[in-house]
N, C-alpha and C positions, 0 to 999 in steps of 0.2 A: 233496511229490507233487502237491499242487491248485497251485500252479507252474508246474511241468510240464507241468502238463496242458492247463492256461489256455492256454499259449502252445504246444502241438502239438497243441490242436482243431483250429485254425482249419484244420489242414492235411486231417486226420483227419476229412475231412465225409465222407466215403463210408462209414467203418466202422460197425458196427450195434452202437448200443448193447446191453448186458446191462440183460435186466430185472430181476435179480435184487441190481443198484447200487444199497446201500442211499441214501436220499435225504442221507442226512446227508453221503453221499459225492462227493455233485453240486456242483459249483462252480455254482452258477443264474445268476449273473452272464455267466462266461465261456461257457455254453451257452445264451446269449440271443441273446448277441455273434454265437456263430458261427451260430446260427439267422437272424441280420441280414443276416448275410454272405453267406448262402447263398443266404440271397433276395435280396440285393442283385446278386448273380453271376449268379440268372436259373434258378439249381438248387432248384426250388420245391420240388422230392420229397424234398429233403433238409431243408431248411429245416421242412414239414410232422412230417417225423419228429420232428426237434428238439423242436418244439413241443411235438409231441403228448409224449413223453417229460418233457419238462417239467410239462405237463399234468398227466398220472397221478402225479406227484410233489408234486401240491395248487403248484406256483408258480404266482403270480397274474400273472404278467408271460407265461408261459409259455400259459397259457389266454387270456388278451387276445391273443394273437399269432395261436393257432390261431384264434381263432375271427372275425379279421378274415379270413385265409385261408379259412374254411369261410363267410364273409359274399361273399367275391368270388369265390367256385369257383378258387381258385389252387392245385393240386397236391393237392387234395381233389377230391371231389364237392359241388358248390354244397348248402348247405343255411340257410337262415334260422335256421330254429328252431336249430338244434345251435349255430350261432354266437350267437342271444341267449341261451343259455343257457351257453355259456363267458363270455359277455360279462360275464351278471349278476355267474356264481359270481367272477370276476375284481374284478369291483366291490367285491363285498360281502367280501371276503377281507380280514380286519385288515391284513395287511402290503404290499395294496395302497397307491403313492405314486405313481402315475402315474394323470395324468385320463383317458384315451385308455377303458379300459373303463366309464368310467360316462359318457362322453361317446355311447359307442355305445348303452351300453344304456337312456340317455334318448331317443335317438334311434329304437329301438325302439319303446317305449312312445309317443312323440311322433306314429310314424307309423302304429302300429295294424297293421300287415300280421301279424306272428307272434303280439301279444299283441294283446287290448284296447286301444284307444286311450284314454290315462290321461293327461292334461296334467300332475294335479299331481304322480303318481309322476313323469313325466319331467322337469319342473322341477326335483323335487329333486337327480335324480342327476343333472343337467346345472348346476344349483349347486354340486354338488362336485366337477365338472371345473371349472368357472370358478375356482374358490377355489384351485386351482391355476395359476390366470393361463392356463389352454390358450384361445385368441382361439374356436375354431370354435365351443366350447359357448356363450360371451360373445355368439357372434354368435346362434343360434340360440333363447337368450335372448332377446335383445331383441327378436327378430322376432314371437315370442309375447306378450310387453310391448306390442307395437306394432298385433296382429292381433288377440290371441287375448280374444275380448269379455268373458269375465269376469275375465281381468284387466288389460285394455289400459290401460295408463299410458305417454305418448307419453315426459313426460319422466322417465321410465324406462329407456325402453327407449334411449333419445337418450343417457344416459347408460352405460349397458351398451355400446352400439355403440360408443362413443367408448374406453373402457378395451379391449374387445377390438381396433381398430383399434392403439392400444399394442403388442396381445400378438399382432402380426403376423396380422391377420386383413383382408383388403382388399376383404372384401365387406362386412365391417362397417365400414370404412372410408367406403365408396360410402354404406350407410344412414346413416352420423353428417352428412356431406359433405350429400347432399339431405335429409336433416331441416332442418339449422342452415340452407342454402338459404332454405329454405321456409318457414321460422319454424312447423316442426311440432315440438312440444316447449319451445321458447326461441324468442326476439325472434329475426327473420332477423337473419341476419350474414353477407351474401357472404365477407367479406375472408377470415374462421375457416372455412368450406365450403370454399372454393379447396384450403386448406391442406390438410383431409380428403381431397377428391377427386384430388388430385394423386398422394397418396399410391395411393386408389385406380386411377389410372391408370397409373403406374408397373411398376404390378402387371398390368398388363393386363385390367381391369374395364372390357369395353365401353360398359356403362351410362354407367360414370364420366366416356367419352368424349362422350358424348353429352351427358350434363351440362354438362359443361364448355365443349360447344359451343353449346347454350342460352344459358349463364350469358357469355359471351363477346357471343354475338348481342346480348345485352339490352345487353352494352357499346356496340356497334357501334351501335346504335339509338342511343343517346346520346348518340354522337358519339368514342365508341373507334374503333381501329384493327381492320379486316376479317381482316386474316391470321390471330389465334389462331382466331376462330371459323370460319374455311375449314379451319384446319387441323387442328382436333377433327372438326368433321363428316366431315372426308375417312378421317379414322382411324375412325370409328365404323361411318363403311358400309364399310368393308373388314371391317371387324367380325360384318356382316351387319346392321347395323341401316337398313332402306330409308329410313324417314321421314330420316334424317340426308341423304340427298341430296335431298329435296328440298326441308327446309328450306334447305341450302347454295345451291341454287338460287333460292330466295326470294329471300332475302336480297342476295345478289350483284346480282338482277333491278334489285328497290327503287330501287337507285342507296344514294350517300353521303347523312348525316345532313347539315342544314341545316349553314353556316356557326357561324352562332350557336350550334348544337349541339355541332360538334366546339372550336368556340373556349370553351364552358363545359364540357365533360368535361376538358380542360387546365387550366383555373383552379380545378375543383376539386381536380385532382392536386395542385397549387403548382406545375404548368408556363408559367410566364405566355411564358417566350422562345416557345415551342410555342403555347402560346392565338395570340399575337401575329395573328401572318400573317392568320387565322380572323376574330380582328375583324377588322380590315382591309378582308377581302372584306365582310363581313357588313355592315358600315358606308358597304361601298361600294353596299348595296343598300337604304341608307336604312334598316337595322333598329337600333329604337333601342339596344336591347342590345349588338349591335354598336359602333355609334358610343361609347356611354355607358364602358363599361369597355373602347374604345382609347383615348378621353379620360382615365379615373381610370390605365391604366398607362404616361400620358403626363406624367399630372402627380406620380405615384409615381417612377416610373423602373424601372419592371419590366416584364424582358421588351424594352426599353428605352430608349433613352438619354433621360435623363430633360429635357421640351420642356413647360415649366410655359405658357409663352405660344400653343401649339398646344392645349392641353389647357381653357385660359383660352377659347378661340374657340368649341373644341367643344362645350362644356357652354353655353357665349351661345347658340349657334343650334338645342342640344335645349331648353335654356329659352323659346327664341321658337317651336319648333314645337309642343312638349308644356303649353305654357302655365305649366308649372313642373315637368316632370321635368329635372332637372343644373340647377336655378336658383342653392341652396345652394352646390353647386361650384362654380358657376360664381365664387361671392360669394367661395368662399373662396380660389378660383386666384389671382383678384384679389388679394387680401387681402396671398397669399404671394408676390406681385409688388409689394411695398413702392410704390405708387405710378405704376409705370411703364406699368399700364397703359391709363392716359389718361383723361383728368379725367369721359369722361361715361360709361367704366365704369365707372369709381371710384364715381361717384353711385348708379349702378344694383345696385353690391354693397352700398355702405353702406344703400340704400333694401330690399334683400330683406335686410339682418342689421336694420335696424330693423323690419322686420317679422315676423321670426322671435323676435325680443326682446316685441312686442306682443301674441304670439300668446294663446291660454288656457292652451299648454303653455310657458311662453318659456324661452327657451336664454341661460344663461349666459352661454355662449361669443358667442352674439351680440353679448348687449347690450355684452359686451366689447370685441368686434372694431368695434361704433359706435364706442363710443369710442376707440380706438383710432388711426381713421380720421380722426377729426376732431381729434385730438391731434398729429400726423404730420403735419408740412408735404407731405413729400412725396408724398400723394394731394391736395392743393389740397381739402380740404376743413375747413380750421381753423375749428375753435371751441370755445374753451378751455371753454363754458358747457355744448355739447352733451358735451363728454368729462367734464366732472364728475358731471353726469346721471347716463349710460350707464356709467360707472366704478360710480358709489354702487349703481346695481340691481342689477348684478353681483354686485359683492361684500357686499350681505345676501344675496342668491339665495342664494351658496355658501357664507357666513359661515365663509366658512377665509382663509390667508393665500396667496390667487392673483395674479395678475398685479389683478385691476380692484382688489384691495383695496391691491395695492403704491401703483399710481396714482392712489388717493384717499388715500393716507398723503402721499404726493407732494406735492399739491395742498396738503394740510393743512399740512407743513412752510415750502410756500409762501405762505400767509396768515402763518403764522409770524413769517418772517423781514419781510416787509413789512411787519406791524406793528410790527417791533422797529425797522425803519430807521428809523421816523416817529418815535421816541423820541431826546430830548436823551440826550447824553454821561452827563448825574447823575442821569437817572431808570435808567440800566440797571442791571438787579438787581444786589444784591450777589454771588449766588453764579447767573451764568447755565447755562443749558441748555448740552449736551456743543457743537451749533452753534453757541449764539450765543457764547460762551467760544471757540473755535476760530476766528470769524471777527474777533472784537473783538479777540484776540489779533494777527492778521494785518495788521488794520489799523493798531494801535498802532506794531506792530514797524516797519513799514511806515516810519508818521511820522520815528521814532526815527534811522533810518536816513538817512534822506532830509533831515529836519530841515524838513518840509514843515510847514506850518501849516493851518488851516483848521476847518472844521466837522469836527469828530471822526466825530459822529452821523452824516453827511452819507456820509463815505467810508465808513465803514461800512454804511449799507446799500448804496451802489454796489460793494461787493465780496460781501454778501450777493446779491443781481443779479444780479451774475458768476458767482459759483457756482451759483448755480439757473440763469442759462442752462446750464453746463456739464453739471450735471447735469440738464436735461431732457431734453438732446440723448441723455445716455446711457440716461437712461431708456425712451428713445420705441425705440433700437434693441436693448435688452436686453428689453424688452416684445413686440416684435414677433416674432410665429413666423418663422422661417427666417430670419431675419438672423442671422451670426457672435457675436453680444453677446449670442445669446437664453440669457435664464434666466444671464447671468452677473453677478458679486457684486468688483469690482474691491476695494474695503474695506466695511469692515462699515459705512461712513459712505456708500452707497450707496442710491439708492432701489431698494428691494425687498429690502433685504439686512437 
């Protein structure tokens, strides 16, 4: 029978019920439904009966329903009072499982018109709609968190706001969005705000719009793109909010951020192709900013095509105007132009990497790259005395196994073998070193072959010679940054290997 009935109420909204229907014989479910329906249909007088029938049968879903009806004057006579007091009896009903009546009747109590104004009664029954995840009481929550003096706890409330934007709530959404903004509660975090407010805009939260057109302008200052923030403030005064047109007017007035500004809002995105252009101009107006990082993404290759000897020029002539702002770069473009570029800037980089070496703070990498330089025919600055120097400071400074510490092992090998050349045939060890065995080896077989006679001793270091030329050669472009051979280990018989 309660079957049947479930599914030909919904038709059967006009007939009157009997008051004399014991409750046990109420479907309360399916006479909610059709109480929904009826108000959904727009037949309030019917939907009120339901209710009220429900009502007088102790359902608590039944009384939460009339007494939003008796809260909005819908198919009743408007009454406050008579609706907080379904509200409460709703609330407090055990078999209440829906937030909606104790969401109302915190809201009663919250705003004093029918009862006393009681913050902490309405906290609590506004905590036990939240504890059902309902967002409005979440929101309403934290708004009191946020205002209410004796117990405002911002990041509380920041939090509250944030679980009710969760549970579909977009004004709480708007409050989490400008807290985290604002770093009201938490460290600001535009990027986590955005995300909030989006949502609150979505939802059609004019505030949110206006936020968002704020939070966009501060881009635009910075050297962002005008259109989102034109395009929030235009939604927000359509909204009704004035100040949003004439902030939009400001703004637009002002004119574009400097060069320099919109080309570093791009480098900080990782847009360097985008930066580009910006230096450029900016550079073209003698800013050194400008100039400085179209130089470093000239000698990078980002943004692009990568122009080591344009980049090499640029950083000489902020060096000559700034007295030492791009000096370093400048040493180093050099540097990573093996040579080429020309004997008296080659001097002028190794003289700022020897002074960067001499400093109270010195660099490593410097006194490496002295040496280096002076090790390397191809900067015309050879001296085998300054590279062991500038080698040896290095590698104590870092006392690991780096390139200056490869080049003083190098060095060492090389004393080495030159002392072993200068040794007669019968003084060389019985059992030599893995080189000198390898090369004495060479030499013999050499003889054997050939049937050649002579100073044993003799050829043998002249193929020791040989191979430390061959191997210096490889050492100087395995050493060198940006050469093909850098950091490469041809055999373990290798210097640096």
């Amino acid at each position: 029978m309660r079957l049947v009935f479930s599914l030909v109420f919904a038709i059967w909204l006009g007939a009157t019920l009997s008051p004399a229907l014991a409750q046990d014989d109420l479907d309360m479910h399916a006479l909610n439904e059709a109480g929904k329906a009826a108000l959904s249909s727009g037949d309030v007088a019917t939907a009120a009966r339901i209710f009220q029938q429900l009502a007088d049968a102790g359902d608590p879903n039944g009384m939460n329903n009339l007494g939003l009806l008796y809260y909005t004057g819908q198919g009743v006579a408007k009454d406050p009072a008579l609706a907080f007091s379904l509200h409460k009896r709703s609330a407090d009903h055990p078999a209440m499982v829906k937030p909606q009546a104790s969401y109302h009747t915190g809201m009663a109590y919250l705003m004093g018109d029918v009862v006393p104004r009681d913050v902490a009664i309405a906290l609590s029954y506004l905590e036990r709609a939240a504890a059902m995840d309902f967002g409005p009481a979440e929101y309403e929550m934290g708004l009191l968190y946020l205002t209410e003096p004796t117990i405002a706890d911002a990041t509380r409330a920041l939090r509250i706001f944030q679980s009710a934007a969760i549970h579909n709530s977009p004004a709480a959404a708007y409050e989490a969005g400008r807290m985290i903004a604002t770093g009201q509660g938490t460290p600001a975090d535009v990027v986590m705000a955005l995300d909030y407010l989006h949502v609150a805009a979505d939802s059609g939260v004019p505030d949110a719009y206006y936020l968002l057109g704020l939070l966009a302008e501060w881009d635009y200052r910075e050297g962002g793109p005008i259109d989102a923030a034109v395009k929030w403030y235009e939604k927000a005064e359509a909204a009704g909010i004035e100040e949003a047109a004439s902030r939009r007017w400001e703004m637009q007035t002002m004119g574009p951020p400097s060069h320099a500004k919109q080309a570093e809002y791009r480098l900080n995105r990782n847009d360097p192709a985008g930066a580009y252009p910006f230096l450029v101009q900016s550079c073209g107006k003698n800013e050194v900013y400008g100039c400085y990082y179209q130089a470093v993404a000239l000698a990078d290759g980002r943004g692009i095509q990568q122009d080591r000897f344009t980049a090499m020029s640029m950083f000489e002539k902020l060096c000559l105007d700034t007295a030492n702002y791009g000096c370093t770069e400048f040493a180093r473009a050099t540097l990573l132009l093996g040579g080429s570029a020309g004997a008296t800037r080659n001097q002028k980089a190794q003289s700022i990497f020897r002074d960067e070496c001499s400093t109270g703070d010195p660099s490593a990498d410097a006194c490496y790259s002295v040496a280096l330089m002076s090790w390397d025919d191809s900067f015309g600055l050879r001296s085998e005395l300054v590279a062991r120097q500038y080698a040896g400071i290095s590698c104590q400074m870092r006392r690991t196994n780096n390139e200056a510490c490869q080049m003083q092992r190098h060095f060492q090998i090389q004393d080495s073998w030159k002392d072993f050349g200068k040794q007669s045939a019968s003084s060389k060890p019985a059992k030599p070193n893995f080189f000198e065995g390898l090369l004495y080896g060479l030499v013999v077989g050499a003889q054997q072959q050939t049937g050649s006679s002579g100073n044993a001793a003799t050829q043998y270091g002249e193929a020791a010679r040989q191979r430390e030329a061959a191997r210096t050669q490889f050492a100087i472009e395995a050493m060198r940054p940006g050469s093909r051979h850098y950091g490469s280990c041809p055999t373990v018989n290798s210097p640096g290997c």
